[in-house]
Backbone as CSV, one residue per row, in Angstrom:
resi,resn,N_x,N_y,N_z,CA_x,CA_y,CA_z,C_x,C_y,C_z
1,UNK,100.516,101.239,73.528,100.147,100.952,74.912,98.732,100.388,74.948
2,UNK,98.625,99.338,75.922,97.006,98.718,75.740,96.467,99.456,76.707
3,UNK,94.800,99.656,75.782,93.975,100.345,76.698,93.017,99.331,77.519
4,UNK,92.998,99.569,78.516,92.150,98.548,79.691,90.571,99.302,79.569
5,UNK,89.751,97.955,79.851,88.444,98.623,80.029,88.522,99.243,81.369
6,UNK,89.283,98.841,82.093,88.959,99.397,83.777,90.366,99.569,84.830
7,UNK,90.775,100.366,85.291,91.902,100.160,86.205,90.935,99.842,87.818
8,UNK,91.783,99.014,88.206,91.448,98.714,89.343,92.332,98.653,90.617
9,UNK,91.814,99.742,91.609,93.046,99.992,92.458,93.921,99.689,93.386
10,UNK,95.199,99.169,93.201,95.578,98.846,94.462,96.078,99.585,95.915
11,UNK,95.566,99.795,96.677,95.917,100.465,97.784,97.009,99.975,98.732
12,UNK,96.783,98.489,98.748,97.793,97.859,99.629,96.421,96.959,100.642
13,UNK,95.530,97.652,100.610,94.337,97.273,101.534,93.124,96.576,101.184
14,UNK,92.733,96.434,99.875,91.810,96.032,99.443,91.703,94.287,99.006
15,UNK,90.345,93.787,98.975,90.335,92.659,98.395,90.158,92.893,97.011
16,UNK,91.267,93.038,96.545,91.300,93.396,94.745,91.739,91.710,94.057
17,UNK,92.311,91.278,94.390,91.896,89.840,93.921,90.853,88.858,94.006
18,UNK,90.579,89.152,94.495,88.854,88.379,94.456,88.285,89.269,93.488
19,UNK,88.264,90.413,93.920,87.239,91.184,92.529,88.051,91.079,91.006
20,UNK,89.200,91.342,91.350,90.063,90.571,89.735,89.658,89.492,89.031
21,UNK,89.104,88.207,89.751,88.889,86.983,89.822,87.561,86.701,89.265
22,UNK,86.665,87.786,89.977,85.446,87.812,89.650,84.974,88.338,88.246
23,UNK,86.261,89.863,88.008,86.197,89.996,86.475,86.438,89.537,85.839
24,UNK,87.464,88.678,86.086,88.238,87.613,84.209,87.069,86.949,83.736
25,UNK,86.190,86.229,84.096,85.232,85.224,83.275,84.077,86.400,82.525
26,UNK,84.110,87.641,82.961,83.405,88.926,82.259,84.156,88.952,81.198
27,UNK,84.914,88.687,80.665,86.148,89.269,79.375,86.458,90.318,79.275
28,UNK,86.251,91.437,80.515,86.868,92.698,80.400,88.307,92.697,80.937
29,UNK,89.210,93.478,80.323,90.579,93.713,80.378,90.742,94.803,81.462
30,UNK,91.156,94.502,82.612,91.637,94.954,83.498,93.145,95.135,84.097
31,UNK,93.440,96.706,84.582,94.750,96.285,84.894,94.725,97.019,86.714
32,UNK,95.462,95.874,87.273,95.800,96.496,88.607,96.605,97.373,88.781
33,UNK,96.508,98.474,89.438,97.384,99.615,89.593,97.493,100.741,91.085
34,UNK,98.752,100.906,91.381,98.355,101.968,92.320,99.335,103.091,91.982
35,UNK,99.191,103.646,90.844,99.673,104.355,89.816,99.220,105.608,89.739
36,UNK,99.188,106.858,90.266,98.261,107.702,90.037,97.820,108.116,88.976
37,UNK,99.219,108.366,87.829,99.106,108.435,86.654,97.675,107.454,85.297
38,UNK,97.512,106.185,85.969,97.349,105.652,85.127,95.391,105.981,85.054
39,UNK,95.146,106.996,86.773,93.473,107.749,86.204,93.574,108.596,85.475
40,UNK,94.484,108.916,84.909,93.789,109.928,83.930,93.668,109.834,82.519
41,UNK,93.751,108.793,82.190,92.911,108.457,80.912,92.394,106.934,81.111
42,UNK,92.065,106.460,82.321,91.309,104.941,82.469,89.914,105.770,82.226
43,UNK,89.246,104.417,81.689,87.636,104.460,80.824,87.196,104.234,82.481
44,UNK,87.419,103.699,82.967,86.601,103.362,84.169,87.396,102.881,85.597
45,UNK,87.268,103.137,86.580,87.998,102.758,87.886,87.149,102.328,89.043
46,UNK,87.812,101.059,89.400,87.137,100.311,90.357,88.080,100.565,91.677
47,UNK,87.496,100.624,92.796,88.158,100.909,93.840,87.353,99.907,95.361
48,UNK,88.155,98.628,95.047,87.695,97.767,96.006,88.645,97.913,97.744
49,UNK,87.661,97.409,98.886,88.108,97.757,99.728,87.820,97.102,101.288
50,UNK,88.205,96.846,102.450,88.025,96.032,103.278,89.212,96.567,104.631
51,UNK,88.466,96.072,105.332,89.411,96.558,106.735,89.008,97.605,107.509
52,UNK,89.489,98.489,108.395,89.311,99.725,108.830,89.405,100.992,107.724
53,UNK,88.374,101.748,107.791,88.351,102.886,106.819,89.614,103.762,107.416
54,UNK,90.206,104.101,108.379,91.157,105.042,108.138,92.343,104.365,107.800
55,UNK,92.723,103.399,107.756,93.539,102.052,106.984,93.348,102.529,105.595
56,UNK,92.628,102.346,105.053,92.629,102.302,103.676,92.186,103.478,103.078
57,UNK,92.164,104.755,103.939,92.512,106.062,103.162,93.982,106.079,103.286
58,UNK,94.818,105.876,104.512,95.981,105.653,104.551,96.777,105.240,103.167
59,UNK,96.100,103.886,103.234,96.577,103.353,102.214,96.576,104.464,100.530
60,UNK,95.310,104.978,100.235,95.480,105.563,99.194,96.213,106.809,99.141
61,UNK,96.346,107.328,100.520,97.176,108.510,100.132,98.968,108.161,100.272
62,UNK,98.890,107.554,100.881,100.503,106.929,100.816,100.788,106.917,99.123
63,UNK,100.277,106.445,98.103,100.108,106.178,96.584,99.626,107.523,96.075
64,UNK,99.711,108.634,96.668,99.016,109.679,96.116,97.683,109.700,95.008
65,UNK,96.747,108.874,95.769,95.719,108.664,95.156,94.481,108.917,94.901
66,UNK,94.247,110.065,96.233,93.509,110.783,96.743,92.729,111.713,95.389
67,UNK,93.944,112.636,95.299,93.901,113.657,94.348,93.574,113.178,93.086
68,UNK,94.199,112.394,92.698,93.955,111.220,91.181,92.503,110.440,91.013
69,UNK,91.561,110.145,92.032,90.742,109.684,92.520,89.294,110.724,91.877
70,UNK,89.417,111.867,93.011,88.663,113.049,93.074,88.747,113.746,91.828
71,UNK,89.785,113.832,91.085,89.810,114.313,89.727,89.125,113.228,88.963
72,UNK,89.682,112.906,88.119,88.916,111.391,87.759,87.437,111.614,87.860
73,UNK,86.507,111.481,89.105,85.501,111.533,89.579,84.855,112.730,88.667
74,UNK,85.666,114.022,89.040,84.698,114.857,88.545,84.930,115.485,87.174
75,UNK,85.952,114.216,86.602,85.895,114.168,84.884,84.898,113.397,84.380
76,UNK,84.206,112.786,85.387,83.013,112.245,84.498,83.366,110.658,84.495
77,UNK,84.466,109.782,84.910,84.967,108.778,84.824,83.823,107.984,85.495
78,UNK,83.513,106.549,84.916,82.515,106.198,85.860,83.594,105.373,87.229
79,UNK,83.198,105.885,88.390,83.975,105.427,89.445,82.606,103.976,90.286
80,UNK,83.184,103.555,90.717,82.505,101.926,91.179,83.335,101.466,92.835
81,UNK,82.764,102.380,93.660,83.322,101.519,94.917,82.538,100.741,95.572
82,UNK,83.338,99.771,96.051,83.388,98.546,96.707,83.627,98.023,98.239
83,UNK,82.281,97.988,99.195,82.196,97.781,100.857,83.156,98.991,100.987
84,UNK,84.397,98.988,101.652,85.167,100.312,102.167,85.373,101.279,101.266
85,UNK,85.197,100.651,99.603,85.577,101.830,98.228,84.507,102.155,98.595
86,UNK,83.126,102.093,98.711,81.563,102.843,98.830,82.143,104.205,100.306
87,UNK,82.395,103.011,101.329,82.283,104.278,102.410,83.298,105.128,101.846
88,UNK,84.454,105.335,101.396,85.335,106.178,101.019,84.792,107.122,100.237
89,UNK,83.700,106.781,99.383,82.929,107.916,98.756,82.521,109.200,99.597
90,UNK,82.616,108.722,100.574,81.769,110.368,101.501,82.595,111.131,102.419
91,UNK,82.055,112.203,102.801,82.539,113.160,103.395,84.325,112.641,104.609
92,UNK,83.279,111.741,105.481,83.883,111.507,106.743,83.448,110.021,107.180
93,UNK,84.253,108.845,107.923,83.905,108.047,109.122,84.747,108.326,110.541
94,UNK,83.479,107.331,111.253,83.676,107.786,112.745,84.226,106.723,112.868
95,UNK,84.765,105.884,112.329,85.340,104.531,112.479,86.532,104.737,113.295
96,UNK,87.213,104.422,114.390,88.004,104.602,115.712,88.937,105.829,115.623
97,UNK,87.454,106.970,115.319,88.070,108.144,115.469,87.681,108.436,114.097
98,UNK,87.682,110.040,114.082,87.244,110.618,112.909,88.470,110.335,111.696
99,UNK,87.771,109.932,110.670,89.067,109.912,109.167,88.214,110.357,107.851
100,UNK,88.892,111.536,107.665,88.108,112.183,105.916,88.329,111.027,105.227
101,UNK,87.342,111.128,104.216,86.534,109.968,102.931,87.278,110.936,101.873
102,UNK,86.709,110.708,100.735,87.162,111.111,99.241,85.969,112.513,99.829
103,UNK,85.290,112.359,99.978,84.631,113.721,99.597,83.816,114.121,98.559
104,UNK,83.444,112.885,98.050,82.578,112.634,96.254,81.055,112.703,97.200
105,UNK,80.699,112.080,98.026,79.597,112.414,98.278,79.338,113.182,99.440
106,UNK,77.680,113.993,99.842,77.813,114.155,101.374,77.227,113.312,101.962
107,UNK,77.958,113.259,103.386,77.258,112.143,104.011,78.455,111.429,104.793
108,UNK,78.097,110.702,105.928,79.235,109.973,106.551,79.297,108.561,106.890
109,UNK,79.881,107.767,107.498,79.926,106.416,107.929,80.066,106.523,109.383
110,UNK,78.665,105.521,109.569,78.189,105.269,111.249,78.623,104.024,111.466
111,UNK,78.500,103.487,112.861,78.206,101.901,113.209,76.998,101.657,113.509
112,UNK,76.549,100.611,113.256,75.388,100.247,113.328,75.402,99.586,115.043
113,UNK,74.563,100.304,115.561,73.941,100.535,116.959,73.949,98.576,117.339
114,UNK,74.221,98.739,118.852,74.426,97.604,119.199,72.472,97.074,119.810
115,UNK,72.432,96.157,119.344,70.849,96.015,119.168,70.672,94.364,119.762
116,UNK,69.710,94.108,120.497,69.404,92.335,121.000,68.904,91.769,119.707
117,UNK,69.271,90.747,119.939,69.268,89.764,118.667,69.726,89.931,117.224
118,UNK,70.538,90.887,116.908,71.526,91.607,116.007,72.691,91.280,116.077
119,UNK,73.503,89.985,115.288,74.967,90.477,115.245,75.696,91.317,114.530
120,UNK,76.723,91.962,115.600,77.206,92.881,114.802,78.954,92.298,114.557
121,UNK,80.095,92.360,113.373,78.981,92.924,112.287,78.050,92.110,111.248
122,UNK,77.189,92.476,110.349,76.084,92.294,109.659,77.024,91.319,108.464
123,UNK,76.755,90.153,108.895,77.469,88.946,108.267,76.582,87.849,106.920
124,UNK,76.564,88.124,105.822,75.856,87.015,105.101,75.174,87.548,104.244
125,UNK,74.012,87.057,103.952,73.213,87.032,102.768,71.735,88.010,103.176
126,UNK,71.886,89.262,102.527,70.756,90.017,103.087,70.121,90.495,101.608
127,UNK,69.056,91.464,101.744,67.937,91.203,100.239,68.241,92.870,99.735
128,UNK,68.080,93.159,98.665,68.283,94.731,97.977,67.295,95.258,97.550
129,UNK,66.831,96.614,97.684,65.652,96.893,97.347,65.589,98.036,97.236
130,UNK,65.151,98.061,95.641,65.771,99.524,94.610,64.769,100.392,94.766
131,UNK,63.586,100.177,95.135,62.655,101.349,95.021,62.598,101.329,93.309
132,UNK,61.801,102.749,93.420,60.978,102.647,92.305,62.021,102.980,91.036
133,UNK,62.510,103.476,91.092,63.760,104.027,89.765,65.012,103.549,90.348
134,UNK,65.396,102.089,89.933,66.427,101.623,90.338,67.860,102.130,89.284
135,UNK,69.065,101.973,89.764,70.035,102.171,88.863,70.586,101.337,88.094
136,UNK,71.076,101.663,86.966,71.578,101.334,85.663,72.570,99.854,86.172
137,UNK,72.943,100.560,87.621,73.303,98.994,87.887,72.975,97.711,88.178
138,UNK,71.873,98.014,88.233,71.060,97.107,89.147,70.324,96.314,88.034
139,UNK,70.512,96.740,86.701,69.843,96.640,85.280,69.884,94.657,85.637
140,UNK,68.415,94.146,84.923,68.173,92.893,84.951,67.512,92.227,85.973
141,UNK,67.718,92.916,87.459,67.923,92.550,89.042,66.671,92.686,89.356
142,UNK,66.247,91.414,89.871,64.270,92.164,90.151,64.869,92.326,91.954
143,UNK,63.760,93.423,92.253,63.704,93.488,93.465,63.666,92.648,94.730
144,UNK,64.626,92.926,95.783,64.521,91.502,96.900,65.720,91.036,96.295
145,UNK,66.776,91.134,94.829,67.810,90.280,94.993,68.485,90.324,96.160
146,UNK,69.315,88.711,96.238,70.285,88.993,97.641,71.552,88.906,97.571
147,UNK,72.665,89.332,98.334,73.932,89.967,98.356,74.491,89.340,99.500
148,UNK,75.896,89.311,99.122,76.953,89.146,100.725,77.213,89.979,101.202
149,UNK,77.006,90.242,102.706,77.520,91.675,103.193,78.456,91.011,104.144
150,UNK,79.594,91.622,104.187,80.502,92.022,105.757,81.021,93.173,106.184
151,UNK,79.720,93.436,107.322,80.815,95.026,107.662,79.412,95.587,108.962
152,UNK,80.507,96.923,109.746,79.613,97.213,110.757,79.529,98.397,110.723
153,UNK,79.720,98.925,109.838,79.751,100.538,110.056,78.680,100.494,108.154
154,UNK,77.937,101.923,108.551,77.453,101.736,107.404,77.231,103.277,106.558
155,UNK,76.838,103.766,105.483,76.930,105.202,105.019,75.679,105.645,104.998
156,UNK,75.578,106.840,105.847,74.526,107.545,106.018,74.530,108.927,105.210
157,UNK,73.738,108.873,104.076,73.779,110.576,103.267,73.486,111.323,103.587
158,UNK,73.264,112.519,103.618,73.250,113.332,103.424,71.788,113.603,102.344
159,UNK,72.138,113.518,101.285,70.963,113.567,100.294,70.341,112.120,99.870
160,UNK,69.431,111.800,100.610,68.848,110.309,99.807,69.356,109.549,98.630
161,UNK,68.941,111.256,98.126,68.677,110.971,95.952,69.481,110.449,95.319
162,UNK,70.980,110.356,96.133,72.196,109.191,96.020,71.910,107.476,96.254
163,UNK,71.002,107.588,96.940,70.461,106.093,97.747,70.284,105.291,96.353
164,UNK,70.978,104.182,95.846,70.325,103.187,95.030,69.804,101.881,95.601
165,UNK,69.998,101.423,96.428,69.556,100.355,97.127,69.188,100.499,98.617
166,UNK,68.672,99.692,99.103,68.487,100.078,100.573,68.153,98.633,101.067
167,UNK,68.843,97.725,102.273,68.749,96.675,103.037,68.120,96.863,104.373
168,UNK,67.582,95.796,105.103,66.758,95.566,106.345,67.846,95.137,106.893
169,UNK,68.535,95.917,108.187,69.607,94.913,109.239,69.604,96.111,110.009
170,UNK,69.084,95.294,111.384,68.945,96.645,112.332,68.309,97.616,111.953
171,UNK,68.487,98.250,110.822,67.814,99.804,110.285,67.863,99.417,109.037
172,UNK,66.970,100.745,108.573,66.565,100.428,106.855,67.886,101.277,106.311
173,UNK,68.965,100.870,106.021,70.207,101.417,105.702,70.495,101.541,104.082
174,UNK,71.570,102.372,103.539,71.623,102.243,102.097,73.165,101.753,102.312
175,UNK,72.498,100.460,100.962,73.470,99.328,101.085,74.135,99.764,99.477
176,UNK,73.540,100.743,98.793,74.486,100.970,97.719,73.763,102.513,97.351
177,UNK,74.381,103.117,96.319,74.910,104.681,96.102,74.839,104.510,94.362
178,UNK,74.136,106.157,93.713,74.326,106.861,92.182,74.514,108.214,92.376
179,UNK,75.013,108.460,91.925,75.315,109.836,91.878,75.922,110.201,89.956
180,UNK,75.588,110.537,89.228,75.754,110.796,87.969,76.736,109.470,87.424
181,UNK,78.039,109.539,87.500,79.145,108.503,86.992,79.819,107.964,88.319
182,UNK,79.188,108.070,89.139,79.763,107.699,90.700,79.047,106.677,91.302
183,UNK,78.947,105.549,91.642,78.078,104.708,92.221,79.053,103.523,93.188
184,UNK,78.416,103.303,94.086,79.616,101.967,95.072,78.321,101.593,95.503
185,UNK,78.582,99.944,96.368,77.831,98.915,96.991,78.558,99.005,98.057
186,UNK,77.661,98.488,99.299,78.244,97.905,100.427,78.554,96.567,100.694
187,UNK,77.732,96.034,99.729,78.443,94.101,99.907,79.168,94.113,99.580
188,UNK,79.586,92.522,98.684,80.579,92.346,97.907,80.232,91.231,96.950
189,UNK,79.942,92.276,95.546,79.637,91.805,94.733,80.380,90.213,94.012
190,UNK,81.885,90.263,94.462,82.634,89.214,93.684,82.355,88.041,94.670
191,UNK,81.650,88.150,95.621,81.112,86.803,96.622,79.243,86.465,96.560
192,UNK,79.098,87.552,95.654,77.397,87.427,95.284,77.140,86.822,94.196
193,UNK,77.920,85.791,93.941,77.320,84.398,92.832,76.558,85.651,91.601
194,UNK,75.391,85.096,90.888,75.609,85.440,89.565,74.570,86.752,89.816
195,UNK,74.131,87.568,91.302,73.721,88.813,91.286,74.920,89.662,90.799
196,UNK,76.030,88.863,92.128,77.371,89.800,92.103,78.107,90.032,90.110
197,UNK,77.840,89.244,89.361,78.468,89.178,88.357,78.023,89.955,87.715
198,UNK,76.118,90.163,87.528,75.812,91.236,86.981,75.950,92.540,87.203
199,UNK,76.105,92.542,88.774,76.273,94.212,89.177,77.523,94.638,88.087
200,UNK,78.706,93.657,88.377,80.271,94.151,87.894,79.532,94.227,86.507
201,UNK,78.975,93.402,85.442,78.768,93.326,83.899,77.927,94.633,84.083
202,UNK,77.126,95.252,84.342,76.281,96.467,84.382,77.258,97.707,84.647
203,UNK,78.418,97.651,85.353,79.281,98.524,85.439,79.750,99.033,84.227
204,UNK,80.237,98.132,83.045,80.686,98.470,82.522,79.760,98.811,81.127
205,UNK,78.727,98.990,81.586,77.845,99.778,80.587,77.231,101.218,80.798
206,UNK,77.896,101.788,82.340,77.782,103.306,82.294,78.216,104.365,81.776
C-alpha cells in the first residue's frame, strides 16, 4: 500500500482542489480522502475549507470525521487547517447560529463588526505579521508578507500563545494559529503565489 506524505480531506465542502493543485508542483504525494480510516496512520492531514462553518462541520460529520480528526490531533499528527479548516479548530462559531468546531483549540469564531469604510467580507491581499517568535511555518517569510484572504467571520482565542500571525482589517485579528502539531491560516495559501507555496512546503517539515 503507498504511503502518502499527506491525506487531504474531503468533506464534500472544501476547496480541496485548488489546494491539490497547489501541492503537485511541491512533489509531495498526496491522497484525497474522506475516509476516516485512512487518519490513522497519515504522516500528516490537511483539512481545507470554505463556505458556512456549520456546512462544513456538517459536512465532516456526515463522513464520520469528527472523531478521526480529534484523535489524529492528539496523536501528535501534524494537522494544517485551511480559512474554514482554521475556524474548525476551535471550540465554537456564531456563524447563523451557534455550531461546535473540532474543539482542538479554545476560542471561537466572530464576525467582524460592520465598520464605515470596511468591506465586509475582508476580500484580497492583506500583510502577516509574526511577532517576535514566528512559526516553523512561516520559516523563510520576512515580516509584512502578504496573503489572500476571503472571509467575514474571524477566530478569536482564548489563549494568544496559539496566535502565529496577526493581520490589520478592521481589528488587529489572528489570521493564523500553533499550537504544538496543530497549526491553520485564515487565507488561502494555494491563491498566495509563492508566499502561499512556502507556507504548504514548510508544512511538511513539522
Amino acid at each position: 500500500m503507498q504511503n502518502y506524505d499527506a491525506i487531504l480531506i474531503d468533506a464534500g465542502t472544501g476547496n480541496l482542489h485548488s489546494v491539490y493543485n497547489a501541492l503537485l508542483p511541491l512533489g509531495f504525494s498526496i491522497k484525497l480522502s474522506k475516509d476516516p480510516h485512512d487518519l490513522q496512520a497519515a504522516d500528516r492531514i490537511i483539512l481545507p475549507g470554505v463556505g458556512a462553518f456549520g456546512g462544513f462541520m456538517e459536512g465532516l460529520d456526515r463522513c464520520d470525521l469528527i472523531p478521526a480528526i480529534q484523535e489524529a490531533a492528539q496523536r501528535g499528527t501534524p494537522l494544517f487547517g485551511i480559512c474554514v479548516g482554521m475556524q474548525a479548530l476551535f471550540a465554537y462559531s456564531t456563524e447563523m447560529g451557534q455550531h461546535p468546531g473540532l474543539e482542538l483549540l479554545p476560542g471561537k469564531v466572530i464576525r467582524f463588526e460592520n465598520t464605515p469604510g470596511f468591506k465586509i467580507p475582508h476580500t484580497g491581499w492583506n500583510q502577516l505579521w509574526f511577532g517576535e517568535h514566528p512559526s516553523p511555518l512561516f520559516q523563510c517569510l520576512p515580516d509584512g508578507s502578504h496573503a489572500y484572504f476571503n472571509h467575514a467571520w474571524y477566530c478569536l482565542p482564548e489563549d494568544d500563545s496559539v496566535t502565529a500571525a496577526r493581520t490589520d482589517y478592521i481589528r488587529n485579528f489572528t489570521s493564523a494559529v500553533q499550537r504544538d502539531n496543530i497549526v491553520g491560516v485564515q487565507f488561502h495559501p494555494e491563491k498566495s503565489q509563492q508566499v502561499g507555496q512556502r507556507i504548504l512546503q514548510n508544512f511538511f517539515t513539522l
